[in-house]
Backbone bond lengths (Angstrom), bond angles and torsions (degrees), N, CA, C in turn:
res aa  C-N    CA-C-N  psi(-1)  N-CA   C-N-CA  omega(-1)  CA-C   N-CA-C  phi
1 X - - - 1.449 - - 1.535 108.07 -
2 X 1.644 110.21 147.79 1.676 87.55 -174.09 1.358 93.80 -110.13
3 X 1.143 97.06 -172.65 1.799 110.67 175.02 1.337 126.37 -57.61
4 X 1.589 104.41 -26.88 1.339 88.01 -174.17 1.670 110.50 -90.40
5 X 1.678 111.19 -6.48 1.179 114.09 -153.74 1.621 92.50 -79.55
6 X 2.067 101.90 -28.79 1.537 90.97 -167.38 1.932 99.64 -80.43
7 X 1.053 116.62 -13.58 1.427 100.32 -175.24 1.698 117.76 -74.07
8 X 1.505 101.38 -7.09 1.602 113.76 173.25 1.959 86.48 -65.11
9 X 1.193 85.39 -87.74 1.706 92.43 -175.86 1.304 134.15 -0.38
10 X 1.785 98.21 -57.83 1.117 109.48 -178.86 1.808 135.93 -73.40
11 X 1.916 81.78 -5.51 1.587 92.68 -168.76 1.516 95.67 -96.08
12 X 1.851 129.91 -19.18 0.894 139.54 178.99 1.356 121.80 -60.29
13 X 1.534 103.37 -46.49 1.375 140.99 156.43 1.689 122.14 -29.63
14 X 1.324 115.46 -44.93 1.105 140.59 -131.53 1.941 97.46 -88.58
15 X 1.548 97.38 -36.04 1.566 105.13 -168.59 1.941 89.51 -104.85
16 X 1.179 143.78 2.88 1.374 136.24 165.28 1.417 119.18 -74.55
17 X 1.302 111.13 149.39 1.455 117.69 177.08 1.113 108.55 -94.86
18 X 1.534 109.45 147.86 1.929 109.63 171.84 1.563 107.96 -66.10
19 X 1.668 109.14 136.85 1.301 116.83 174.98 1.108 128.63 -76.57
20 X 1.519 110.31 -47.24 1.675 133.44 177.45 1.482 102.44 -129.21
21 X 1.161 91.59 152.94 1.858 129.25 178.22 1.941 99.39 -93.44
22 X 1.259 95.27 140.54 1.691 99.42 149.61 1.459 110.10 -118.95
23 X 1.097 117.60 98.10 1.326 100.05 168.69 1.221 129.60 -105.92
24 X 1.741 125.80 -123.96 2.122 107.28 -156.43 1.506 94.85 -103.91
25 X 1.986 123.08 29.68 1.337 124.23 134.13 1.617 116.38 -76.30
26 X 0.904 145.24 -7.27 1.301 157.33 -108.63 1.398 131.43 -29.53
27 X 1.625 126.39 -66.23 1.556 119.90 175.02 1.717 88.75 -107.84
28 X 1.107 122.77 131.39 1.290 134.28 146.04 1.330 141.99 -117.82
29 X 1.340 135.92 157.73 1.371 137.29 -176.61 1.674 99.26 -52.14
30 X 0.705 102.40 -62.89 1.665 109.63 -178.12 1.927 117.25 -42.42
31 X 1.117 102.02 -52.61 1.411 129.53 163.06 1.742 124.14 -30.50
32 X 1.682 85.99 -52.13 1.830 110.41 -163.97 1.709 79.78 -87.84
33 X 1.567 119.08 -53.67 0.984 111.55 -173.85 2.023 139.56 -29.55
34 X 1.559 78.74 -63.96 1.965 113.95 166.76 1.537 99.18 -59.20
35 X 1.201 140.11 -62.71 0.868 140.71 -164.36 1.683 131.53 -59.53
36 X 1.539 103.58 -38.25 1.576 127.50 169.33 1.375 84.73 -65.08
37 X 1.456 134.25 -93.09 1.238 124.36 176.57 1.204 136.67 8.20
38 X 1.310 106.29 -61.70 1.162 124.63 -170.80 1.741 107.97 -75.06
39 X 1.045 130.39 -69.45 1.641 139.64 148.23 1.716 108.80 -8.76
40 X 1.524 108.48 -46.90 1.562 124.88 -176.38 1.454 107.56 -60.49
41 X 1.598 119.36 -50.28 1.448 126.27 164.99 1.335 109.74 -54.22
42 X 1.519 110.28 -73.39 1.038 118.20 -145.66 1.698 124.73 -89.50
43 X 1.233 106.77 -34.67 1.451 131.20 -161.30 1.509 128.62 67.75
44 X 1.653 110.37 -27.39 1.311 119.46 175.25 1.457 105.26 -126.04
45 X 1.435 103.71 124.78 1.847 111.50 -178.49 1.469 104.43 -149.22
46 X 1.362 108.54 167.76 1.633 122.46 -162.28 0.949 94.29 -148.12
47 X 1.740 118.20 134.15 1.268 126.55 -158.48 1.782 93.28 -144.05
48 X 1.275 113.44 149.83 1.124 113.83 167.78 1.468 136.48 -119.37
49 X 1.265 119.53 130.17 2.023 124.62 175.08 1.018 104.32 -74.61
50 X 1.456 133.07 127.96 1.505 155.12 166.29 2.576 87.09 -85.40
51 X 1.487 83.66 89.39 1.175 82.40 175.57 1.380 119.51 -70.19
52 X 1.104 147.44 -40.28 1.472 166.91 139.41 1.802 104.38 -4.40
53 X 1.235 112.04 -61.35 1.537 121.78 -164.85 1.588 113.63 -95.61
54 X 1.539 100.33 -37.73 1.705 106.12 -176.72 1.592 127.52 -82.05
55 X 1.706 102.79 131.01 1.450 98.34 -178.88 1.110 131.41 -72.86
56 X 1.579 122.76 6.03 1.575 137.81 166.63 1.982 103.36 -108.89
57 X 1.299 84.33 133.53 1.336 104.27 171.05 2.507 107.24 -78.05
58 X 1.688 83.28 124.29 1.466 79.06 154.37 1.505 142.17 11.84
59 X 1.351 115.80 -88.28 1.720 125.96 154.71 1.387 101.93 -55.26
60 X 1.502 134.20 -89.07 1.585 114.85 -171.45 1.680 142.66 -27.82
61 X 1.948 95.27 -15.55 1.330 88.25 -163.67 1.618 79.48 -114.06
62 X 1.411 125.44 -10.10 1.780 105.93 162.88 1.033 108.36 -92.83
63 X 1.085 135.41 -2.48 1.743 127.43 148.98 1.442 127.47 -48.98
64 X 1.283 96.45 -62.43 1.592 104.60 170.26 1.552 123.76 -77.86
65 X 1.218 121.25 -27.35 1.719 115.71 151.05 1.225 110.70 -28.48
66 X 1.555 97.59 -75.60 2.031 115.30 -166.41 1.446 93.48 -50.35
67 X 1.109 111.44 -49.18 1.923 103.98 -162.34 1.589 102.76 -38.67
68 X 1.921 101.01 -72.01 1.451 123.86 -169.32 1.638 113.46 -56.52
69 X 1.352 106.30 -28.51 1.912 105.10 162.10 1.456 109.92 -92.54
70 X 1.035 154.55 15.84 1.245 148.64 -150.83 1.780 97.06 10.57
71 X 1.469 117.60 81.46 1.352 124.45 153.29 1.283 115.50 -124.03
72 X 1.386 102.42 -169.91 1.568 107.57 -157.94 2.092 90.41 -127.25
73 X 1.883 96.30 105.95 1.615 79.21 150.45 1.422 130.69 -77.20
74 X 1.279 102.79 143.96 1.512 143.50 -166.69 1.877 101.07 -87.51
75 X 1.373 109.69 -63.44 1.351 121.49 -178.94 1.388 124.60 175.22
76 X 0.993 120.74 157.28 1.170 146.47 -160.27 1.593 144.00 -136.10
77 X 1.707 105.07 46.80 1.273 113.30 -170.73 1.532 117.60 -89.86
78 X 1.328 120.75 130.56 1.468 129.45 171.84 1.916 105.81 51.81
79 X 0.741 143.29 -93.45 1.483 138.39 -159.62 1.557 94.38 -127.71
80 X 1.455 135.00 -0.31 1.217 106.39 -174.02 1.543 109.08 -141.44
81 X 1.486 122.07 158.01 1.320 112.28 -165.15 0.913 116.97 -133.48
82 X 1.491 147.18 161.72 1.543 116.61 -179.67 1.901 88.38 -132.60
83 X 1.756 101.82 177.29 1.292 116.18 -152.94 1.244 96.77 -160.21
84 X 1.595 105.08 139.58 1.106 116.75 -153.07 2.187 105.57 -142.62
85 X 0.984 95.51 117.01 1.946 94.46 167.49 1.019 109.74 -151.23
86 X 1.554 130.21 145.99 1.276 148.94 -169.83 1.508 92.12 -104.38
87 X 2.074 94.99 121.98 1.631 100.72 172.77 1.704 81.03 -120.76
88 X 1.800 114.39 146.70 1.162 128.22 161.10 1.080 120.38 -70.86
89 X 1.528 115.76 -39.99 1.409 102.61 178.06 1.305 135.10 -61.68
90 X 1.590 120.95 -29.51 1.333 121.12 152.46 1.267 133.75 -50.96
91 X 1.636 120.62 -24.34 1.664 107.72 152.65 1.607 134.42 -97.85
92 X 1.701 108.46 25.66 0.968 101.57 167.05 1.619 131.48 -68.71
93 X 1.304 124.89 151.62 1.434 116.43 174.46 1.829 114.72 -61.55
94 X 1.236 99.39 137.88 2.052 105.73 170.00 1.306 97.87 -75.37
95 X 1.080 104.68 143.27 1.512 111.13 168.06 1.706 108.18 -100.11
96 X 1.462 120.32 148.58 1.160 133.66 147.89 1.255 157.00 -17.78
97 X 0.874 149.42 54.75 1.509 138.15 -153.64 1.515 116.32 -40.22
98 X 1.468 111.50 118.70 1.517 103.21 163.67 1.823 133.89 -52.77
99 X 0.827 133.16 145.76 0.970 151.71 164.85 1.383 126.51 -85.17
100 X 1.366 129.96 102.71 1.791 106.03 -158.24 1.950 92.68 -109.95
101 X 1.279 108.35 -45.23 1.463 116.99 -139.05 2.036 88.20 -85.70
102 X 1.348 100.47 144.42 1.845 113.91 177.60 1.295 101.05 -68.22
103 X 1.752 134.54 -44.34 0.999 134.60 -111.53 2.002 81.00 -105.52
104 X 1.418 116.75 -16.42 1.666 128.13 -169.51 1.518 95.17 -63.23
105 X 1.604 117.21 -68.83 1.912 138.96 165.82 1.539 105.76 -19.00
106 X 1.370 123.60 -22.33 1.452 125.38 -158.74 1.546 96.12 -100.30
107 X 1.491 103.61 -73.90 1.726 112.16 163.28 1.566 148.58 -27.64
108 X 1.410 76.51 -60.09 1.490 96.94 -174.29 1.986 115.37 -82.15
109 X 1.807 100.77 13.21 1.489 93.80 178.15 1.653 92.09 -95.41
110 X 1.445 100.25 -179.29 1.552 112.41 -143.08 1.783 76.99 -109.76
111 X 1.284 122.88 139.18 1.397 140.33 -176.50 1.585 105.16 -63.20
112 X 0.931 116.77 99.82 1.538 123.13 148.42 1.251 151.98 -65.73
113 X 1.242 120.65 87.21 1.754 133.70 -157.36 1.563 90.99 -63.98
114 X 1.673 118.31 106.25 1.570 127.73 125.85 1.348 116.74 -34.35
115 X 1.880 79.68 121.53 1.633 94.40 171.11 1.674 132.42 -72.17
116 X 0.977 159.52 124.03 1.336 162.45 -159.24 1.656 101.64 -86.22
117 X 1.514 103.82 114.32 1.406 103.42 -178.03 1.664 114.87 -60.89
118 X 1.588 116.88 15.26 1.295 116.40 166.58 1.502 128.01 -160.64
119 X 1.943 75.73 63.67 1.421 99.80 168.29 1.569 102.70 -144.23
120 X 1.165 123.56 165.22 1.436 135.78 -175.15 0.990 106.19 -80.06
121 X 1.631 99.24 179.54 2.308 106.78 172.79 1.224 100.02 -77.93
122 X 1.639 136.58 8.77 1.962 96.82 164.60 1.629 87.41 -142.18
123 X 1.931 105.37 45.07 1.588 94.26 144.44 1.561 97.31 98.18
124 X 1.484 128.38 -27.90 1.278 106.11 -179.01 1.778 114.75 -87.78
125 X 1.910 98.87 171.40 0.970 81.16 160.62 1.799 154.82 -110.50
126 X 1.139 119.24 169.36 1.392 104.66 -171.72 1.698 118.78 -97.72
127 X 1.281 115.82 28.65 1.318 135.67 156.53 1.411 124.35 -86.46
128 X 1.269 119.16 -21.74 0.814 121.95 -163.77 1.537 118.44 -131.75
129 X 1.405 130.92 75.41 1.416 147.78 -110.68 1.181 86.74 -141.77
130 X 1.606 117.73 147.09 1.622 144.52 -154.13 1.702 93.26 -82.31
131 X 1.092 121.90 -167.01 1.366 132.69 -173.88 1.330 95.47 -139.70
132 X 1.198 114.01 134.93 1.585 122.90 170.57 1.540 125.55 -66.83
133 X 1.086 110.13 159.11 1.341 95.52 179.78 1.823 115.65 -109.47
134 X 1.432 112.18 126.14 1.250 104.32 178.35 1.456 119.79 -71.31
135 X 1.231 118.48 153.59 1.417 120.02 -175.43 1.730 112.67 -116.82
C-alpha cells in the first residue's frame, strides 16, 4: 500500500467511531472474531486500547489483529488504531431492476400541467392585464 493510498484512509478514518475496546482481557477469540466481521462490512474500522488496563500496548495489539484478520494497519495513535481490508464484494456494481410490463412507461411519468393558451411562461394570466397609470 503506498503512502498516499494510506493517507486517503486515514482521513476517511478520521470522522469514524471506535467499534471495539481491548481491554485487561486483551486479544481474544471473540475479539478476532467481531473484528474480521467487522472489516467484512466495512473494510475501514477503529478500534480502541484501554491503555491503563491492557496487557498489550497499542501497536502490539494492532499487530496481532492485522496478523489474525490478514489486514492492513492503517495507524496507530495514542490508544487507538485503525484497520483496514479490501472486500470485493462491496465494490461490485448493483444491478437494476428490469422493467417488463409497457403499461409501468405510461404511469410512472411524472404529471405534466398543460399550458392554457391564456396564460403566460410563469402561469399567469394574460386576460387579465394591469391598468395604466395616468399621469
Amino acid at each position: 500500500m503506498t503512502s498516499k493510498e494510506r493517507a486517503l484512509l486515514r482521513g476517511q478514518a478520521n470522522g469514524l467511531d471506535p467499534l471495539f475496546q481491548v481491554g485487561k482481557g486483551g486479544m481474544s477469540d471473540e475479539l478476532i472474531a467481531q473484528t474480521d466481521d467487522a472489516l467484512r462490512a466495512r473494510e475501514l474500522i477503529k478500534l480502541k486500547v484501554l491503555v491503563e488496563s491492557s496487557p498489550l500496548t497499542p501497536r502490539e495489539a494492532a499487530e496481532a489483529l492485522a496478523a489474525a484478520t490478514n489486514a492492513e494497519v492503517i495507524q496507530v495513535i495514542g490508544g487507538v488504531m485503525v484497520l483496514y481490508r479490501y472486500n470485493p464484494d462491496l465494490h461490485k456494481p448493483k444491478k437494476k431492476p428490469v422493467k417488463n410490463t409497457s403499461t409501468e412507461k405510461v404511469y410512472n411519468k411524472p404529471y405534466k400541467k398543460k399550458k392554457s393558451p391564456f396564460e403566460d411562461k410563469k402561469g399567469r394570466s394574460k386576460l387579465i392585464r394591469p391598468k395604466k397609470r395616468e399621469e
